[in-house]
Backbone of each chain as ProteinMPNN parsed JSONL, in Angstrom:
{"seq_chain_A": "XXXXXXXXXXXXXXXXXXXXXXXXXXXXXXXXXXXXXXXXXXXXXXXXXXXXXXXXXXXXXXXXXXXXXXXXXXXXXXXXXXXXXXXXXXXXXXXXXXXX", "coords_chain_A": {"N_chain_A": [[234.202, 125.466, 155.509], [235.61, 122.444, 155.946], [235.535, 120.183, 154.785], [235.445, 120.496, 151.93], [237.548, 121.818, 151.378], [240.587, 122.141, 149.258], [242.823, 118.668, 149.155], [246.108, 119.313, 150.072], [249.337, 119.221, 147.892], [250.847, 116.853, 149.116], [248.574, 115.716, 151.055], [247.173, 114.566, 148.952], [248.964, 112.949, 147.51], [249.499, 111.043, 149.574], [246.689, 109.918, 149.891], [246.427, 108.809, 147.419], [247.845, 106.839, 147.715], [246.918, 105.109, 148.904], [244.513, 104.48, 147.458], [244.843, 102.724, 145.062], [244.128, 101.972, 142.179], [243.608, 104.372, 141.053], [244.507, 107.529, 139.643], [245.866, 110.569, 139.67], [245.116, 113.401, 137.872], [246.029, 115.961, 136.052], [245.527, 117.81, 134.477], [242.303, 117.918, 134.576], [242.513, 118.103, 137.392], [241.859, 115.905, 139.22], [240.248, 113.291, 140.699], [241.137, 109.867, 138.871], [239.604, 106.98, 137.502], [240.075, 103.838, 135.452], [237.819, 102.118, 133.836], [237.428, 98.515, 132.935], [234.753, 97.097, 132.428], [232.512, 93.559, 131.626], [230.444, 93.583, 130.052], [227.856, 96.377, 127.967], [225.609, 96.359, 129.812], [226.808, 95.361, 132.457], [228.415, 97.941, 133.077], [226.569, 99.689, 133.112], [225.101, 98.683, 135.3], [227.107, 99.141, 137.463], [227.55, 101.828, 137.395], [225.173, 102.676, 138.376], [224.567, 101.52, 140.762], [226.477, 102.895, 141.81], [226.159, 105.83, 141.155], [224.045, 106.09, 143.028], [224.932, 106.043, 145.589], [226.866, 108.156, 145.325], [224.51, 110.31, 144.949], [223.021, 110.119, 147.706], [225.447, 111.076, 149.25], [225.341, 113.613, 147.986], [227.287, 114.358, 146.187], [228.858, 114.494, 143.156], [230.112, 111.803, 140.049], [232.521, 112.597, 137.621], [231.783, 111.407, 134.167], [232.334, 109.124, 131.741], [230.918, 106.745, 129.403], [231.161, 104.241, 126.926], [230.055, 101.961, 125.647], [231.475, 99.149, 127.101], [233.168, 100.421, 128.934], [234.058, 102.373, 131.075], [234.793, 105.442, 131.991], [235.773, 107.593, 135.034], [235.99, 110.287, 136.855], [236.812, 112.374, 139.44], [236.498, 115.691, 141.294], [236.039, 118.414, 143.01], [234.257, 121.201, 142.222], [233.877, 123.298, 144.31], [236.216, 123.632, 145.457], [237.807, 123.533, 143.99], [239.887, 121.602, 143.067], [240.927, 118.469, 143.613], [239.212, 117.025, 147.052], [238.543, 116.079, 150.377], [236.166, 114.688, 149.804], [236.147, 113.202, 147.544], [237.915, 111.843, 148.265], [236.509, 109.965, 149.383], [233.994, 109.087, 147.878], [235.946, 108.07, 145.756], [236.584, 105.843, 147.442], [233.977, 104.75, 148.32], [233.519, 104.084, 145.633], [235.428, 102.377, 144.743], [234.767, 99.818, 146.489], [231.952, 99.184, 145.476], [233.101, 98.13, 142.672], [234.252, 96.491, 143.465], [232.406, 94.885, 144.718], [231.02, 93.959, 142.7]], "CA_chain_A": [[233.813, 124.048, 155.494], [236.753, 121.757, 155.562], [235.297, 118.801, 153.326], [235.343, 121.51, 150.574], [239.18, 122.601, 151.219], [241.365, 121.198, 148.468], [243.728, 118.551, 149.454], [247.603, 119.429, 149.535], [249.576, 117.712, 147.322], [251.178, 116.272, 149.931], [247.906, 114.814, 151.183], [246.467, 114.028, 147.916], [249.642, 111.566, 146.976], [248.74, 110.597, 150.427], [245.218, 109.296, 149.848], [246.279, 108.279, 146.449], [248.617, 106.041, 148.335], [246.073, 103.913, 149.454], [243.409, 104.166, 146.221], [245.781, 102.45, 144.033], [243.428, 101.818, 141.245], [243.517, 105.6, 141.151], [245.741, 108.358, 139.423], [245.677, 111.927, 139.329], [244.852, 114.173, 136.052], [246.485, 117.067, 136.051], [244.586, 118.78, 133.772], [241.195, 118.24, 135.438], [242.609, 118.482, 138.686], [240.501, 115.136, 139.432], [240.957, 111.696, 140.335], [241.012, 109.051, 137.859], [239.881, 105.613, 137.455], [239.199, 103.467, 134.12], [237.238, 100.416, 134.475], [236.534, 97.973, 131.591], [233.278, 95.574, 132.589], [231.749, 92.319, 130.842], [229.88, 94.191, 129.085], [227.371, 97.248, 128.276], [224.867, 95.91, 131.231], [227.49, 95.551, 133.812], [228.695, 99.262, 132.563], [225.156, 100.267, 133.573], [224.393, 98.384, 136.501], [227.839, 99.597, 138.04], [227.264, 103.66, 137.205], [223.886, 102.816, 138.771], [225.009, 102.001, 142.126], [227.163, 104.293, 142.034], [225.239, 107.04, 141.103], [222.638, 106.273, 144.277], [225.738, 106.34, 146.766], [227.179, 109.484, 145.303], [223.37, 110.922, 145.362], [223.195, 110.571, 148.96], [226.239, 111.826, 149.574], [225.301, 114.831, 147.183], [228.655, 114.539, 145.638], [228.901, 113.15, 142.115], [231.123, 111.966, 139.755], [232.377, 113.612, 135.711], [231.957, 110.271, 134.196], [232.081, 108.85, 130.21], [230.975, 105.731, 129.21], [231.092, 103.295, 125.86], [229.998, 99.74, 125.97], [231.909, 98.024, 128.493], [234.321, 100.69, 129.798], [233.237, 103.561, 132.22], [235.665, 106.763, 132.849], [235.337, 108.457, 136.186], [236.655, 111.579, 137.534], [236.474, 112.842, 140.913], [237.121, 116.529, 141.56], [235.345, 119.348, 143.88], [234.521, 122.273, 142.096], [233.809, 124.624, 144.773], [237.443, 123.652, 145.964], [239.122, 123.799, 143.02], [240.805, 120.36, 143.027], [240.473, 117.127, 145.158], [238.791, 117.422, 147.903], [237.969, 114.705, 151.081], [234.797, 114.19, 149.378], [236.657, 112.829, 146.235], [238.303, 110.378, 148.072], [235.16, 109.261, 150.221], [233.533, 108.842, 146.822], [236.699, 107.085, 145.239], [236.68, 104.646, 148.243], [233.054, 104.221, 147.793], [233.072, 103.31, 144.141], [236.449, 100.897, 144.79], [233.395, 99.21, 147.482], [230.372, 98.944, 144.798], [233.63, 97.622, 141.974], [234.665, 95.094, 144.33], [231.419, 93.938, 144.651], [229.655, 93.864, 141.475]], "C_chain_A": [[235.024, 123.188, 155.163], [236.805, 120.672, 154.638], [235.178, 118.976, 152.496], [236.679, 122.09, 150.774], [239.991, 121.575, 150.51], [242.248, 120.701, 149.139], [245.476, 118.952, 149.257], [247.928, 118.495, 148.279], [249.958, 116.567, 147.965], [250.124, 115.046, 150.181], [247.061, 113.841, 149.811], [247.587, 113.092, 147.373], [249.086, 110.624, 148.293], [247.516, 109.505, 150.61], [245.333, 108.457, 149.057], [247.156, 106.813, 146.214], [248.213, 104.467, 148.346], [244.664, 103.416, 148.389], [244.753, 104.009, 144.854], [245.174, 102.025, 142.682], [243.09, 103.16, 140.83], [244.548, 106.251, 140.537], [245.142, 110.105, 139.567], [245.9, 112.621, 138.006], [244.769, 115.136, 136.649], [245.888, 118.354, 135.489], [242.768, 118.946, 134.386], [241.368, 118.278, 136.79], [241.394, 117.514, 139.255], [241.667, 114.048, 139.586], [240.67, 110.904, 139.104], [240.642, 107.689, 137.727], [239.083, 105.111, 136.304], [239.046, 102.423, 134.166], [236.645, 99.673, 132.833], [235.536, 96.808, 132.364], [233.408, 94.85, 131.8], [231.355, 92.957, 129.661], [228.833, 95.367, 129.074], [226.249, 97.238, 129.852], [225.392, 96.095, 132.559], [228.16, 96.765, 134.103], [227.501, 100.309, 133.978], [224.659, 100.41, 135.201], [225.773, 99.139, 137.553], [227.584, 100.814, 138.778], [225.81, 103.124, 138.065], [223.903, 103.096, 140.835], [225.56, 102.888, 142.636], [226.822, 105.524, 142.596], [224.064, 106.976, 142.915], [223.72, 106.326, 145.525], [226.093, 107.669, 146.635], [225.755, 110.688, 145.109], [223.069, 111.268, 146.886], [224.214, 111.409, 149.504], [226.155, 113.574, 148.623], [226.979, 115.483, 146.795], [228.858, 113.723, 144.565], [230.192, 113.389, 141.186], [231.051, 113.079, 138.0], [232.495, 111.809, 135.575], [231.746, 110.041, 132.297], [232.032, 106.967, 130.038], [230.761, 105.347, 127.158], [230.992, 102.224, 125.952], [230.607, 99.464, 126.964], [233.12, 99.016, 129.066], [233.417, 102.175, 130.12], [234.712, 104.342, 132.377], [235.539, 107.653, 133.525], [236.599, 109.321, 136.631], [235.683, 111.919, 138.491], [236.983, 114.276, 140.871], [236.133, 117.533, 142.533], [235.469, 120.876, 143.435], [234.753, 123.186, 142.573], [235.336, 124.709, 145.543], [238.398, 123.953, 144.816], [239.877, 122.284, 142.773], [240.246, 119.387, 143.821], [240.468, 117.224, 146.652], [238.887, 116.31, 148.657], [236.769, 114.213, 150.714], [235.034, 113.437, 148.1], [237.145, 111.847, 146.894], [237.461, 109.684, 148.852], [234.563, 108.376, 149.278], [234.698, 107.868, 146.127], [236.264, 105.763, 146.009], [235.052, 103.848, 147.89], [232.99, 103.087, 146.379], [234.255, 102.092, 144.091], [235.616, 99.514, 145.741], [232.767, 98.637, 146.095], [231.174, 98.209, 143.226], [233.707, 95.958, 142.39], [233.641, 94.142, 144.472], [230.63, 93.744, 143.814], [230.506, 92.436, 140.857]], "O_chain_A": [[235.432, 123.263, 154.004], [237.736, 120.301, 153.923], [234.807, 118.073, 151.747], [236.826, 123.109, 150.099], [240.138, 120.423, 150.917], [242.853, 121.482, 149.874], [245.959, 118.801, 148.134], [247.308, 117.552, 147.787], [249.595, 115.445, 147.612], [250.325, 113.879, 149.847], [246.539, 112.727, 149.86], [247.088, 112.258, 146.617], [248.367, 109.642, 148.105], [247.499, 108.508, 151.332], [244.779, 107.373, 149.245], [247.229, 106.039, 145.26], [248.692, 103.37, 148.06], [244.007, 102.379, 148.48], [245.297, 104.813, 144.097], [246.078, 101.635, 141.943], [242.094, 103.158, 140.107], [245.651, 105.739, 140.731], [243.975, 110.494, 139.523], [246.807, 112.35, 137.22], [243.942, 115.445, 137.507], [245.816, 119.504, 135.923], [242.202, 120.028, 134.545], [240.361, 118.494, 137.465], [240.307, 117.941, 139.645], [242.816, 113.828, 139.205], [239.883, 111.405, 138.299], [241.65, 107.0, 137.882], [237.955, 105.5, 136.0], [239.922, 101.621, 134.488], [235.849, 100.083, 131.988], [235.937, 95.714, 132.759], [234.318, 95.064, 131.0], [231.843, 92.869, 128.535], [228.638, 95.681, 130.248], [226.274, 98.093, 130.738], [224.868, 96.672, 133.511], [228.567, 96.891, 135.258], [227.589, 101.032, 134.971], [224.213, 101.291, 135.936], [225.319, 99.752, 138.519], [227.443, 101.026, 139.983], [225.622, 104.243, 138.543], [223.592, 103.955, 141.66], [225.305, 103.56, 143.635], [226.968, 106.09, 143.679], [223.579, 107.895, 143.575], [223.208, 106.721, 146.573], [225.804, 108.454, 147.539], [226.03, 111.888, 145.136], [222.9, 112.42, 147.283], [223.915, 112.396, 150.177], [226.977, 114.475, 148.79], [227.558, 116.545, 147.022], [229.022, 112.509, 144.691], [230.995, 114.322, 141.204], [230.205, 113.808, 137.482], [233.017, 111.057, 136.398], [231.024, 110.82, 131.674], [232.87, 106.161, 130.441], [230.297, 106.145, 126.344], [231.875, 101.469, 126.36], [229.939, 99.638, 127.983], [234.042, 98.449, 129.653], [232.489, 102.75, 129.552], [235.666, 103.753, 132.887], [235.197, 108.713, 133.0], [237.796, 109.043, 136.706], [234.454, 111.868, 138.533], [238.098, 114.29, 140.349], [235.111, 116.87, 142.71], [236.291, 121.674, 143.887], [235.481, 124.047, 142.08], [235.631, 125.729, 146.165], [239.499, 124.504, 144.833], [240.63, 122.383, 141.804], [239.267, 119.486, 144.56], [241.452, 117.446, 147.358], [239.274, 115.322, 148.033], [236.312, 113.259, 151.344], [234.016, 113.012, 147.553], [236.972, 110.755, 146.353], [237.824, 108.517, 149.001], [234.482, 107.168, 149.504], [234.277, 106.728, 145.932], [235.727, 104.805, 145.453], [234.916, 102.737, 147.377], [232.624, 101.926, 146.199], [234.049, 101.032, 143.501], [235.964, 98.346, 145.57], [233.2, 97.554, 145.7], [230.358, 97.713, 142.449], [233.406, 94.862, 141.919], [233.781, 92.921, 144.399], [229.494, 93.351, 144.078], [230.051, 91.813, 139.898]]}, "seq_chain_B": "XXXXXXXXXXXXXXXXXXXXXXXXXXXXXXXXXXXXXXXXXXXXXXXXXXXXXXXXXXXXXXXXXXXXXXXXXXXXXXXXXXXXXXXXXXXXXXXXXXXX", "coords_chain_B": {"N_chain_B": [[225.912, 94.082, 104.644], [223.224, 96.615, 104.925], [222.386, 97.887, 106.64], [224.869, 98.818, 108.314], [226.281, 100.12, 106.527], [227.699, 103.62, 106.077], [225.721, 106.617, 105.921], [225.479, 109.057, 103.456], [226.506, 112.306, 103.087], [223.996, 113.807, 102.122], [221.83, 111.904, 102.874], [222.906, 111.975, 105.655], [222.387, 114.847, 106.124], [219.42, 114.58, 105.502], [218.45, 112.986, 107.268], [218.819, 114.655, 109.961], [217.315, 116.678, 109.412], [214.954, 115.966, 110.488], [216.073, 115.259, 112.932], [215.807, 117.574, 115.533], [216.811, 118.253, 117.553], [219.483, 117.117, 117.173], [222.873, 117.206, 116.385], [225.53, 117.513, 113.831], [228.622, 116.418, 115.179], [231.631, 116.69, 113.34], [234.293, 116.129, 114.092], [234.034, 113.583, 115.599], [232.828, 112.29, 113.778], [229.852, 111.933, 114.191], [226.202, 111.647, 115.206], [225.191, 114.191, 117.106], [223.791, 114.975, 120.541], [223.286, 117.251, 123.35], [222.004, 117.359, 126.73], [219.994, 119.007, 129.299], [219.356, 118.355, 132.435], [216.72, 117.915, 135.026], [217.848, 117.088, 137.124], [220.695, 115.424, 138.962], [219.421, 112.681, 139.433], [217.702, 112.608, 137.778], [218.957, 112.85, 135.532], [220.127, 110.296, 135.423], [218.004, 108.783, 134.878], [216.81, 109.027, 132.632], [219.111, 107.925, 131.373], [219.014, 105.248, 132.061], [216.583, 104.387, 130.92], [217.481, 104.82, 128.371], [219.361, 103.05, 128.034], [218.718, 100.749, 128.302], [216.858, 100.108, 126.034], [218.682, 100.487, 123.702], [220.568, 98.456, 124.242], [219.006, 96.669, 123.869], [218.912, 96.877, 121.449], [221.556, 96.39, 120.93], [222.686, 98.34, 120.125], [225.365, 101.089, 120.917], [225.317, 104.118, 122.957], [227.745, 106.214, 122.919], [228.538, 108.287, 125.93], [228.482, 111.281, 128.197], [228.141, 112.308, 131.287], [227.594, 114.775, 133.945], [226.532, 115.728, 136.695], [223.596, 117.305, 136.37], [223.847, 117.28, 133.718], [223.925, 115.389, 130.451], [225.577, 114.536, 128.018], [225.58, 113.385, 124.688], [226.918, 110.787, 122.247], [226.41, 109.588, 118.795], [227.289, 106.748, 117.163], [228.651, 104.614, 114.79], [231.046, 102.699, 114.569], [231.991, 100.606, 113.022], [230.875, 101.365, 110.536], [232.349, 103.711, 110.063], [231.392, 105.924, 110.889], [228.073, 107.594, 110.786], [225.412, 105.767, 110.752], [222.167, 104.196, 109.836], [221.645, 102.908, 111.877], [222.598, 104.895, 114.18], [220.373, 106.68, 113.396], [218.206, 105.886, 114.223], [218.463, 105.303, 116.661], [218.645, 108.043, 117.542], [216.165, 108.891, 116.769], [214.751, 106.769, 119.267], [215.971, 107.538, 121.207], [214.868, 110.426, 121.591], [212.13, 110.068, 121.981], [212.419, 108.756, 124.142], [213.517, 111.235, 125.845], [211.408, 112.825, 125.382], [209.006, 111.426, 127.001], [209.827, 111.498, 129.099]], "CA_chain_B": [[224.399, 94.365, 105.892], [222.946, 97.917, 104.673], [222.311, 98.746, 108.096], [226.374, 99.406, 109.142], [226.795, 101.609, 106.011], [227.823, 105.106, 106.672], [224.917, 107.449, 105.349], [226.096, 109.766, 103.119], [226.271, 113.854, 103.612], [222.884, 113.814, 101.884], [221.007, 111.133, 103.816], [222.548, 112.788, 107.235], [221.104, 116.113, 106.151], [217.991, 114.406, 105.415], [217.882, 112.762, 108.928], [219.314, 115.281, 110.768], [216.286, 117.863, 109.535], [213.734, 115.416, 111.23], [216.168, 115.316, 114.247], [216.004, 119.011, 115.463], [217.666, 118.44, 119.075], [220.689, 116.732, 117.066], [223.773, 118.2, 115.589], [226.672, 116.831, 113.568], [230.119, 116.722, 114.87], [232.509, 116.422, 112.678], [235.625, 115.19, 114.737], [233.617, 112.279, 115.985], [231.509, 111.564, 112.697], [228.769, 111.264, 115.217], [225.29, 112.999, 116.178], [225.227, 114.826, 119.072], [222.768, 115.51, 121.585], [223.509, 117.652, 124.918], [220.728, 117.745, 127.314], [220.197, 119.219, 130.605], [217.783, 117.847, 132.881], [216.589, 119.273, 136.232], [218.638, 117.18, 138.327], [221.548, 113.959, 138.922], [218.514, 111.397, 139.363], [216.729, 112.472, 136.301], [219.659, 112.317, 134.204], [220.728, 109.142, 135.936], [216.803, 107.4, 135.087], [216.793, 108.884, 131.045], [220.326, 107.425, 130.775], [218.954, 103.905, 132.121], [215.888, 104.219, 130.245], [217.903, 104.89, 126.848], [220.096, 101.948, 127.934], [217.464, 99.464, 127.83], [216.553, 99.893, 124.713], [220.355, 100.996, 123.297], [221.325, 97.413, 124.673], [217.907, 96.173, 122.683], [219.421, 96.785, 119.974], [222.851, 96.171, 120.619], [223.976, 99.811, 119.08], [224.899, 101.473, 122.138], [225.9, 105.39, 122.606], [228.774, 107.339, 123.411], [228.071, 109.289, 126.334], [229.07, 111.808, 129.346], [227.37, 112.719, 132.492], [228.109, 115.393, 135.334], [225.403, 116.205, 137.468], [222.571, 117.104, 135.209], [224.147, 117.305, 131.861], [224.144, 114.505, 129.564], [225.475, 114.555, 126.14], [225.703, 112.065, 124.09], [227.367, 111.195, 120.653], [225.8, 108.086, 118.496], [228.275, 106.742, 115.901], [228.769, 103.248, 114.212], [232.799, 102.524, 114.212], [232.552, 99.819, 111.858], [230.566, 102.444, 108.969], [233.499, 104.806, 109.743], [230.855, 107.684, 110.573], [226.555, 107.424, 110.79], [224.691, 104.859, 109.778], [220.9, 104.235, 109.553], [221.421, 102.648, 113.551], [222.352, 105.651, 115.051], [219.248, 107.464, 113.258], [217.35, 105.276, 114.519], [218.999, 104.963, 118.344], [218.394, 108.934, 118.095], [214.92, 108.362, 117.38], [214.632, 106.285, 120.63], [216.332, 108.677, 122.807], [213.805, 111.842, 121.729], [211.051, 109.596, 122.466], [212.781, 108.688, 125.806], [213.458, 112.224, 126.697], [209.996, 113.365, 125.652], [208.578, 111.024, 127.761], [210.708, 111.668, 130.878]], "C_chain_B": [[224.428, 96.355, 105.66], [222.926, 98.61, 105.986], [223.568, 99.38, 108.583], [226.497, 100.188, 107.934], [226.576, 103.078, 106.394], [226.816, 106.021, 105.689], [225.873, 108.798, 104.868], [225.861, 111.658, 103.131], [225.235, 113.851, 103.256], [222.05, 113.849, 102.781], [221.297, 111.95, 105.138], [222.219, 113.82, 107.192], [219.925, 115.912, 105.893], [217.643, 114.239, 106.755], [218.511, 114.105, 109.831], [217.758, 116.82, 110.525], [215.145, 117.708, 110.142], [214.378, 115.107, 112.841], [216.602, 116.479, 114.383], [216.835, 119.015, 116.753], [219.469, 117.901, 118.38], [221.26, 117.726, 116.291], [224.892, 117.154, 114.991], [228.095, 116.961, 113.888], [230.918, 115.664, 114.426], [233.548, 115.782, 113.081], [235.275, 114.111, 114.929], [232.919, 111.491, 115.237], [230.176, 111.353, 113.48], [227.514, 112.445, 115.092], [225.674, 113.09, 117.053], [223.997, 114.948, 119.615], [222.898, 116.146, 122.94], [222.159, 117.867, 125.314], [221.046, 118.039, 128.714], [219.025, 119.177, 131.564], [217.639, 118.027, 134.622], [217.438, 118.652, 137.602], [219.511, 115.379, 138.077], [220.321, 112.723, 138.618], [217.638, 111.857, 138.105], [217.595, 112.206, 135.133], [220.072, 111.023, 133.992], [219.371, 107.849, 134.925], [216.503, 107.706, 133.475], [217.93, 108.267, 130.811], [219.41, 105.705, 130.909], [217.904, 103.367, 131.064], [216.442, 104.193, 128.594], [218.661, 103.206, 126.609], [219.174, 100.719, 127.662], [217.07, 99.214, 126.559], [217.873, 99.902, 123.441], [220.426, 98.957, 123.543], [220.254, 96.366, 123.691], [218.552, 95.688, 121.963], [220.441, 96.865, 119.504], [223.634, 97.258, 119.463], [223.831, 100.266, 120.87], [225.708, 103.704, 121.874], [227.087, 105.59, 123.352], [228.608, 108.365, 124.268], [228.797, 109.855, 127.965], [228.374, 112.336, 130.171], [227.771, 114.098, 133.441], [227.158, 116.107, 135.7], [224.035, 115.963, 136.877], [222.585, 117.377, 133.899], [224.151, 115.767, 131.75], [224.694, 114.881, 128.405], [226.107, 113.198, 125.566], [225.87, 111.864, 122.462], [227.047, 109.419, 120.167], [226.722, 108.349, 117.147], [228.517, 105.37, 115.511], [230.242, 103.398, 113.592], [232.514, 100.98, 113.292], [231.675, 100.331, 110.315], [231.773, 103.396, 109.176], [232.322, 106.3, 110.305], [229.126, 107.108, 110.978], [226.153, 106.978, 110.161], [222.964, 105.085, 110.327], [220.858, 103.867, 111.301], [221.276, 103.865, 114.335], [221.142, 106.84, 114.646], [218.172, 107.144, 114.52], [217.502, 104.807, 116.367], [218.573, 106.901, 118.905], [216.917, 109.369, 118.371], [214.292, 108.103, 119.02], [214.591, 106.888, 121.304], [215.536, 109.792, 122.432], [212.505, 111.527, 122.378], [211.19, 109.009, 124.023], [212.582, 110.129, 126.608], [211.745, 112.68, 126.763], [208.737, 112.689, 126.431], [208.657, 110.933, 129.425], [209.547, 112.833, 131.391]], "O_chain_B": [[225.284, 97.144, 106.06], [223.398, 99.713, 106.261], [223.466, 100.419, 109.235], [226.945, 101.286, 108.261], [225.568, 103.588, 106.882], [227.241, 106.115, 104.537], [226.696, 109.401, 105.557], [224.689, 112.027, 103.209], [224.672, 113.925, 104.348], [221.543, 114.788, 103.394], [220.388, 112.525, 105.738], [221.611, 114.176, 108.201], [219.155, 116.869, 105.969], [216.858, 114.944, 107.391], [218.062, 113.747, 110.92], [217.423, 117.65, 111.37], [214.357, 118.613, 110.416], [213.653, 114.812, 113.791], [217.572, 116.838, 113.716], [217.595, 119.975, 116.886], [220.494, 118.236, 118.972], [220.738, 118.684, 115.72], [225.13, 116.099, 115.578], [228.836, 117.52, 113.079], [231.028, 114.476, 114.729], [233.84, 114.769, 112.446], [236.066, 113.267, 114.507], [232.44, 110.402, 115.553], [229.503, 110.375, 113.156], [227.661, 113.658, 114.944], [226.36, 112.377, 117.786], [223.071, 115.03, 118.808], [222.529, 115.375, 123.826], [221.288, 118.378, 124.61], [222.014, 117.572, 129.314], [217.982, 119.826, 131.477], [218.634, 118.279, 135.302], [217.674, 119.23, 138.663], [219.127, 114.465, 137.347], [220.395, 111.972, 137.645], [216.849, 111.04, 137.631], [217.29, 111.614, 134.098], [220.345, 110.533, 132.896], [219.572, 106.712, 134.497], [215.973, 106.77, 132.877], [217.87, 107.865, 129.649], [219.216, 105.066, 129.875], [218.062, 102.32, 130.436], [215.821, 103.581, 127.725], [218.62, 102.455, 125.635], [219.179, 99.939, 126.71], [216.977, 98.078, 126.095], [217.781, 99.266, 122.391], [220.227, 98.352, 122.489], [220.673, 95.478, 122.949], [218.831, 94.513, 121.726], [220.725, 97.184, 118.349], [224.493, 97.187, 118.584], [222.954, 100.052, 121.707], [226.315, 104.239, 120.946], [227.272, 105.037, 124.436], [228.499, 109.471, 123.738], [229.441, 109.125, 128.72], [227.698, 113.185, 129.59], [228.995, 114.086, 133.309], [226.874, 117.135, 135.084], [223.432, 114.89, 136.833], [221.661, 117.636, 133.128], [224.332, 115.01, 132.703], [224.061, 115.719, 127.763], [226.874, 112.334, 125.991], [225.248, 112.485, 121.6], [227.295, 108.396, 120.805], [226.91, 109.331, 116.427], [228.612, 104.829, 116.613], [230.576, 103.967, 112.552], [233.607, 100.449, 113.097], [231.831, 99.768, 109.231], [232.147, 103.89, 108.113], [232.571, 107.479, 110.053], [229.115, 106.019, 111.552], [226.186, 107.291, 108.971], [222.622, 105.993, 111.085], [220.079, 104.52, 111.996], [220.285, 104.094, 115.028], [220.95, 107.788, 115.407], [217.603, 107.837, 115.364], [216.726, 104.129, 117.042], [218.301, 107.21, 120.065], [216.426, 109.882, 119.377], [213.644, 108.872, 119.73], [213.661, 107.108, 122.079], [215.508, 110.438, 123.48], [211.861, 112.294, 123.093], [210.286, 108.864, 124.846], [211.861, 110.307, 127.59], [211.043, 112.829, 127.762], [207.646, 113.254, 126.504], [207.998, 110.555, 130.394], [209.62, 113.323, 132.518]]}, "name": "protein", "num_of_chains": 2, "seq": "XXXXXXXXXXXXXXXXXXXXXXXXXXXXXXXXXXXXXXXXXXXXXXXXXXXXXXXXXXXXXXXXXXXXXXXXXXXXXXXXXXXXXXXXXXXXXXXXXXXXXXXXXXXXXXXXXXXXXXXXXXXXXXXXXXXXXXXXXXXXXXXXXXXXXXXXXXXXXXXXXXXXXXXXXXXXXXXXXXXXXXXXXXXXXXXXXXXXXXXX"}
């Protein structure tokens, strides 16, 4: 299945090229992005959308929240690392940021 | 305001024997709670449901997601450690889950 084959690094600076609100974590072998909101509500309502895009897509994120800031990781276990489904899902959630 | 004092080792072994799903860790001064629930949209609709009421009452939790884990750590940073809120926020959330 190729949408489950980890990207190179090559391609994964690549991608990460263009998701510039994005870094790579080395240690989880994941993408990265840390978002502070308004406040706990807009926290909520964010992860919410979210969550119902990366449901359909049956691809979700590792995610930690506290009051007004949300920390998401992207990674693909059964790949081992970042996958094309990590940055589908990045792009997504830079979508459902942009517009909240 | 009695409410932000930090309950002392006592008091959180008193509450902590009437909350049987919680635990104390120590690094974070915090309860804990991990739960695992049968799938992304169920953990997704006890998180929103806790939030509602969490946001109530303007204590909110500390918490991490991935897939169908939750866990979640309740702690009051201006007691330094557990106060009578997060008893009372863990409260909430047993009566959330046991209602899910």
């Amino acid at each position: 299945m190729p949408d489950i084959a980890p990207l190179s690094a090559a391609e994964r600076a690549g991608a990460l090229a263009d998701l510039t609100a994005w870094t790579y974590d080395e240690e989880r072998r994941a993408l990265c992005r840390k978002l502070v909101l308004p406040d706990f509500a807009a926290a909520m309502g964010l992860m919410m959308q979210i969550a119902v895009h990366a449901d359909r897509a049956d691809h979700h994120p590792e995610w930690s929240n506290v009051y007004n800031r949300l920390d998401i990781w992207l990674t693909t276990h059964d790949a081992g690392g970042v996958s094309h489904r990590d940055v589908a899902l990045a792009q997504v959630i830079d979508r459902c940021v942009a517009s909240a």
